[in-house]
N, C-alpha and C positions, 0 to 999 in steps of 0.2 A: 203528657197524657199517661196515665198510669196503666200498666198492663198484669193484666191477670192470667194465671193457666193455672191449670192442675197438672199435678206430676201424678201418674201410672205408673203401669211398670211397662214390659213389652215397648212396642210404640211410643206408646206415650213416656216412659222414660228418656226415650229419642227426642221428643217432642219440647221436654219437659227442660231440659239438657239445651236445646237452640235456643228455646225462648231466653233460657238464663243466663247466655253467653253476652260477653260486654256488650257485643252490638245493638241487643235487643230488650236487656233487663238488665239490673243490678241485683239479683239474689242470682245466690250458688249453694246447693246444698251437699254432701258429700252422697256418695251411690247407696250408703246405707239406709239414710232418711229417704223413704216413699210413702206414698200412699200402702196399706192393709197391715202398718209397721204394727206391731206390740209395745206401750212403754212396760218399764218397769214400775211394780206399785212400790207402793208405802216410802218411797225415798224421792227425792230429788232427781227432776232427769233432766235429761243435756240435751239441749239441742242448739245446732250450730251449722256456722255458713261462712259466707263471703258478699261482700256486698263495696258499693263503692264509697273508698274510704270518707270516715267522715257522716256518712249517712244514720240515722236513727233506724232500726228496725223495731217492727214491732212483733212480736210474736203473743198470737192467741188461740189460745186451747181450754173447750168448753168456755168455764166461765173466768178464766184467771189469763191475764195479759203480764207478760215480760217484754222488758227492754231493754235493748244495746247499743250503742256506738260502734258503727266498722271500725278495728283499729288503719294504722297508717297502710299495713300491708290487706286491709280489705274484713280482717277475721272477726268475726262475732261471735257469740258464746250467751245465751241464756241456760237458766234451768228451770224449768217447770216445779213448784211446790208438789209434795207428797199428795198425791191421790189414791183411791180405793180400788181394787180391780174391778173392772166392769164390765159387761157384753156389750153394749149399749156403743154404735161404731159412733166417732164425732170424726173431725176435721181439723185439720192443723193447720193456722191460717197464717203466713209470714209477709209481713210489707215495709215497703219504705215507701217514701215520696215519692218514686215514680213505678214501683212491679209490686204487685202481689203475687204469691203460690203459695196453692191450697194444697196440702193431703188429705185424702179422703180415707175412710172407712177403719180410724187406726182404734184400737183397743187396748185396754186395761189390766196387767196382769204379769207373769213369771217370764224370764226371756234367761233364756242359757248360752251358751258356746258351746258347740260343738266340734272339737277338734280332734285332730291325729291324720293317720296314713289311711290305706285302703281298707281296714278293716271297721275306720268308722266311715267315709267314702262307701261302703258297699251298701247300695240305694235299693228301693226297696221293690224292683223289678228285676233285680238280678241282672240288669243291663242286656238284657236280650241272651238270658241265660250263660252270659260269660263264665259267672258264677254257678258252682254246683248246686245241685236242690236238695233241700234234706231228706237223708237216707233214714229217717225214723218218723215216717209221717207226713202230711200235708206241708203246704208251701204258706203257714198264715201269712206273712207279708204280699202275698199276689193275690189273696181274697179281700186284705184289707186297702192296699192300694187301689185295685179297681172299683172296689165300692166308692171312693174318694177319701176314705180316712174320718179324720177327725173335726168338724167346722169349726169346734172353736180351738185348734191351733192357725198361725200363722208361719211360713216358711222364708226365708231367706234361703240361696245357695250361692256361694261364690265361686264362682268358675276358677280352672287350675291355670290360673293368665299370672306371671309377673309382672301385673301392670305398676306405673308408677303417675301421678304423687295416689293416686287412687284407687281399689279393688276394683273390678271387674262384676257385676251382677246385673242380673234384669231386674232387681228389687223385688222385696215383698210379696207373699203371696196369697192367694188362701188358698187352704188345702182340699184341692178336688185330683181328681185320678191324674191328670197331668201333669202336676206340679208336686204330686207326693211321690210319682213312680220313680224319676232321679233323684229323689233326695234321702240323707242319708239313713237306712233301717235302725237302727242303733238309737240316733239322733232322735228319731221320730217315736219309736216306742217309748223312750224315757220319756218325752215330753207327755206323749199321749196317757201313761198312768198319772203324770201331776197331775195332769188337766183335770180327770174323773177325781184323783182323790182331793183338789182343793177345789175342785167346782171352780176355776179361775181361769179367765184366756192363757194360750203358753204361744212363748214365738221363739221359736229356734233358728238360730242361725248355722249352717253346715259350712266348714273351715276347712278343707285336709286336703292332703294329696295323698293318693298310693304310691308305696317305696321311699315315703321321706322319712329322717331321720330329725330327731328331737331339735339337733343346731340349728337347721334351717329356720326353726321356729322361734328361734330366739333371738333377740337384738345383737348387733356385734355389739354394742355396745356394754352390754351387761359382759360379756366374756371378757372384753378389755378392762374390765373394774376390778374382778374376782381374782383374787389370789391363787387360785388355781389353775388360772387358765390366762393370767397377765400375757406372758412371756409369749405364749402361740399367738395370742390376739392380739399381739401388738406388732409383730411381724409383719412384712407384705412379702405375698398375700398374705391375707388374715386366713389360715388352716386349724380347722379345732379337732383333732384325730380327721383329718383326711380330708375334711369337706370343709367348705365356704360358708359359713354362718348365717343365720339373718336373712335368708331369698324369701321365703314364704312370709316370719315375721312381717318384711315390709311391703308386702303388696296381701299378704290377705290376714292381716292383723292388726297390725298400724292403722290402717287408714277404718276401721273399723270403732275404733277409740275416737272421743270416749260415750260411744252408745250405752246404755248406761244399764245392764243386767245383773239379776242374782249372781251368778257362778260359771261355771267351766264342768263339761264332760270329754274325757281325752281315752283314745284308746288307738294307742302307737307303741313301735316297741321291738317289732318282728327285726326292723330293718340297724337298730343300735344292737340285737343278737349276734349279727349276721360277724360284726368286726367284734367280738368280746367286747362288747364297752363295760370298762371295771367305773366310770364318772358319771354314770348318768344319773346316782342320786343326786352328784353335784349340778347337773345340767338342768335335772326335774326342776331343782330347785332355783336357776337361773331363769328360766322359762318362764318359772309360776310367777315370780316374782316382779318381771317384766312384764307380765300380764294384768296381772294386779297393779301395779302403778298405772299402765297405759289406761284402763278402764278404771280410777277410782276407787277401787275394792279392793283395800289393802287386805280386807278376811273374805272374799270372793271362795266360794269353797270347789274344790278342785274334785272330783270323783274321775278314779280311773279303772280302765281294765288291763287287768296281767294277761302275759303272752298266751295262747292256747296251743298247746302240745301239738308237736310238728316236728317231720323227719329234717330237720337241717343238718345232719351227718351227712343225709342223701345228697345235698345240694353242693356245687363244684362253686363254692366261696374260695377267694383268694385266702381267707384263713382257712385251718382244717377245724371241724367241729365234733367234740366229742360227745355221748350222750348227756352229760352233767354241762354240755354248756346253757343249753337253756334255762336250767335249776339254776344256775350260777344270778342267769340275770333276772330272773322271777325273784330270786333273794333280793338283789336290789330293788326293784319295784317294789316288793312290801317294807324293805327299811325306806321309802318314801311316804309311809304312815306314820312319819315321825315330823314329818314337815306339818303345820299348821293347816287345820281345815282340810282336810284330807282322805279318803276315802279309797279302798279298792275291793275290784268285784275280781274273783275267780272263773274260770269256766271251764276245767277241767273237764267236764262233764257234758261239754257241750261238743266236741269231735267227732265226725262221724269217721273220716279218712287221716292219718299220720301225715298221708301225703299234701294234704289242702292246707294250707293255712290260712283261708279263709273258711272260720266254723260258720255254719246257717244257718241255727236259729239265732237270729238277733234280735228275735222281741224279747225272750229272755237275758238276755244280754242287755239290751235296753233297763226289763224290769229288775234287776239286780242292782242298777246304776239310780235306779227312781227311788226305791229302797235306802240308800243312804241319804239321799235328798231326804224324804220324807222325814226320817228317823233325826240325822242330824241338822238341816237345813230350815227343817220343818218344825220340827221338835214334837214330832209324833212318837211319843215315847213305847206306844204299842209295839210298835214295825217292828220286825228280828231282820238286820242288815245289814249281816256276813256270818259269812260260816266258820267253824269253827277254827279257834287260831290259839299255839302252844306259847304257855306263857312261862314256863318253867320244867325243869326237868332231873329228877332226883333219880337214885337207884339204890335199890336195896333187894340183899338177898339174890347177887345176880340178875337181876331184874331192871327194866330203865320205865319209869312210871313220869307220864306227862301230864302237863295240869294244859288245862284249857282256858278259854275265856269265850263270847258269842256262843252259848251252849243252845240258844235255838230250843228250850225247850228238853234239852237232853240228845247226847252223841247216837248213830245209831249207822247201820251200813245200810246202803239203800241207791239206787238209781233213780235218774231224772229221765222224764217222758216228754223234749220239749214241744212235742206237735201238740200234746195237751194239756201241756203244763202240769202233770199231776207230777207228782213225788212219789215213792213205793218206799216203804222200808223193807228189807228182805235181812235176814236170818244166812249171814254169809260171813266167813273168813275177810277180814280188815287187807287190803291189800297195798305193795307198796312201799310198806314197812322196811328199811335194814337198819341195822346196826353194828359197830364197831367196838373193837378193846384199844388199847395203848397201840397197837400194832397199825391202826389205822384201816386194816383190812376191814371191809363191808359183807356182811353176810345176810341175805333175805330172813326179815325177823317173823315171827309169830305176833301177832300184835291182836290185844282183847279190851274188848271195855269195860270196864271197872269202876258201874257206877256215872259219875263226868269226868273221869281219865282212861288215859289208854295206856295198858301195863304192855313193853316191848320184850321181846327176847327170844334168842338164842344160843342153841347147842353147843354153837362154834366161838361162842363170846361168852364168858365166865362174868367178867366183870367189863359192860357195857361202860364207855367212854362218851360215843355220841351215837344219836339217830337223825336220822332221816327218812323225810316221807316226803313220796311223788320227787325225788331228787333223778330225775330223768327225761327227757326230751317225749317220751312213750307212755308217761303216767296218766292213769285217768283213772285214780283211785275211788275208791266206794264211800271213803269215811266222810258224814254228811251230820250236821243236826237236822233235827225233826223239824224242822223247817224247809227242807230240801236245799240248803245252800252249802256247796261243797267246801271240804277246810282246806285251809292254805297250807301249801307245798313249805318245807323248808326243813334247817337241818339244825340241831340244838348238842352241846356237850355237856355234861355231866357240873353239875353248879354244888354239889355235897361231896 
């Protein structure tokens, strides 16, 4: 007799989950596949199970039917042909000769990752105010989560469980005040400006833990391959600077693959600051990479966010911290704009306390991270998304004169207002600015715009060597394009 159920989420995930166990059916589906899932459009998408070996499945969605064979150990695998995004909810119907399971109400459209530590973790209810409120304005994330958000996104959240062979979720959701108030703010704004600007479903899925560090997110595997990191990884225990590799990769990664999505949003960082990691280009790029295979998307584009300005001198780290450590690792993070498909958002600007390291508005943070989707992802060649960033740097006449690139319209000083997202240009002294001679000494520069460059200089520096800008733990410099996105932090030496 053949048996039928539908998989829910809540309960009926419970439910959905006995029915499929050998005793009572031969389909298994992994905890990602539910009912109110999102596919990905315009590509081929994955879906897969377990069933008893030898058995035919059938899978059918809308009007196109795939077929599989269980292999010896039970596993199946179709993929659905390329479809169009749609609103329009259908059902995803899977059978063999003796069970069916149905998902209901799944959609059409853009589906992300969202990964990192707690500051993309920071949900959009502030966790019963754990989290501080912004000190410049209203709370938008607690007007927009209690109204319910967005209906046409869909949510995923995976609980911070190291579970095995499979992640931890109640599955799928739709987005009403309940199911948007823990999930992640960051996550949720990005997706919510794709969705208005391509008029197309979005289904996010939230990844992260707070206080984790980049390794965990990575397969041991991949650190055992690299030449850079053979030797530690091949050790027992396997230690990559300090820590145990691969914990979160395999329980809230792995078993997530290969769900079959556009791209990746990550924003981690605080916690590889904390021990000076001088490797984490090499790691970024360990990570991405393993991500990319695991999910099929060898060009899956990766957008991320740089650290945001915080007193870590204050904090009683087993390392001591000086104010240039931060600067140090924000360098790194942008030389990971050299990795393929790649993207990084600033927020200098968005700090309200030194002491938080969690900044609060994250719908701008979100929409700075949508912004490169759109622009690169999207290929909305309108968009302006990033701010200004130094692509060269000459001196002449005592003087140290920077070139730029993402001019946004034209360089300008100005502050962000993010409770209402406006932008000000103001008529202010550039700040943030030093400069050095041969001597290496730094001295606080004068710094003026010139046009789309910025001419540096000082009193105490004859013939400038290098500069730097926002190269400090405490910067939250003004210099912005007329677009309102602030420029990246970093430090250049003299190339003439």
């Amino acid at each position: 007799m053949k048996r039928t159920f539908i998989r829910t989420t809540g309960v009926g995930l419970l439910v959905g989950f006995l029915l499929a166990s050998p005793a009572l059916a031969s389909i298994k589906l992994p905890n990602v596949l539910t009912s109110n899932m999102v596919f990905q459009r315009n590509v081929p998408v994955a879906v897969w199970g377990s069933a008893e070996p030898g058995q035919r499945v059938l899978v059918t969605f809308d009007t196109q039917q795939q077929t599989a064979v269980a292999a010896t150990d039970g596993r199946w695998h179709v993929q659905l042909t390329p479809m169009d995004a749609s609103f329009i909810p259908r059902n995803l119907h899977i059978s063999t000769d003796d069970a069916d399971t149905v998902l209901t109400n799944i959609l059409v459209g853009e589906v992300w990752l969202c990964g990192g530590q707690s500051n993309m973790e920071y949900p959009m209810d502030r966790r019963l105010k754990k989290y501080a409120a912004p000190a410049r304005g209203a709370d938008l994330s607690e007007a927009e989560w209690r109204k319910g958000g967005n209906a046409h996104i869909r949510l995923l959240r995976i609980e911070k469980v190291n579970s095995l062979p499979d992640c931890t979720t109640k599955g799928w959701t739709t987005c009403v005040d309940s199911t948007l108030a823990p999930f992640s703010a960051v996550g949720y704004y990005f997706g919510n400006v794709l969705q208005e600007a391509l008029d197309v479903p979005v289904g996010l899925i939230s990844s992260n833990w707070g206080g984790s560090r980049i390794e965990r997110w990575t397969p041991v595997s991949a650190y055992e391959q690299s030449p850079v990191f053979a030797q530690e990884a091949n050790a027992k225990p396997v230690r990559i600077d300090n820590i145990d590799p691969g914990l979160h990769y395999n329980s809230m990664i792995a078993p997530l693959a290969p769900y079959t999505l556009r791209g990746f949003i990550w924003y981690q960082g605080e916690s590889n600051v904390m021990f000076h990691d001088a490797r984490y280009v090499e790691k970024t790029q360990l990570m991405l990479d393993a991500w990319r295979q695991a999910f099929n998307r060898p060009d899956a584009p990766f957008y991320y966010v740089q650290v945001a300005p915080y007193a870590y001198t204050k904090r009683k780290d087993k390392m001591a911290h000086t104010p240039q450590t931060m600067a140090e690792f924000c360098a790194l993070q942008t030389a990971c704009l050299a990795l393929p498909h790649t993207g990084q958002v600033v927020v200098t600007d968005l700090v309200d306390r030194l002491e938080d390291i969690h900044p609060s508005y994250k719908w701008e943070v979100g929409r700075r991270l949508a912004l490169w989707a759109l622009a690169k992802t999207y290929q909305q060649a309108e968009v302006v998304y990033a701010g200004p960033m130094v692509t060269a740097m000459t001196v002449k006449k005592g003087r140290a004169l920077l070139t730029f690139e993402q001019l946004g319209g034209g360089l300008t000083a100005g502050r962000h207002h993010p409770a209402t997202n406006v932008f000000e240009a103001v008529s202010e002294p550039l700040t943030w600015f030093e400069v050095a001679g041969k001597d290496g000494v730094f001295h606080q520069a004068s710094a003026v715009i010139k046009d789309d460059q910025v001419e540096v200089s000082s009193p105490a520096v004859k013939r400038p060597v290098t500069v730097r800008f926002a190269w400090n733990e405490a910067a939250m410099p003004n210099l912005f394009n007329k677009a309102g996105l602030p420029a990246v932090p970093g430090k250049w030496t003299v190339t003439n």
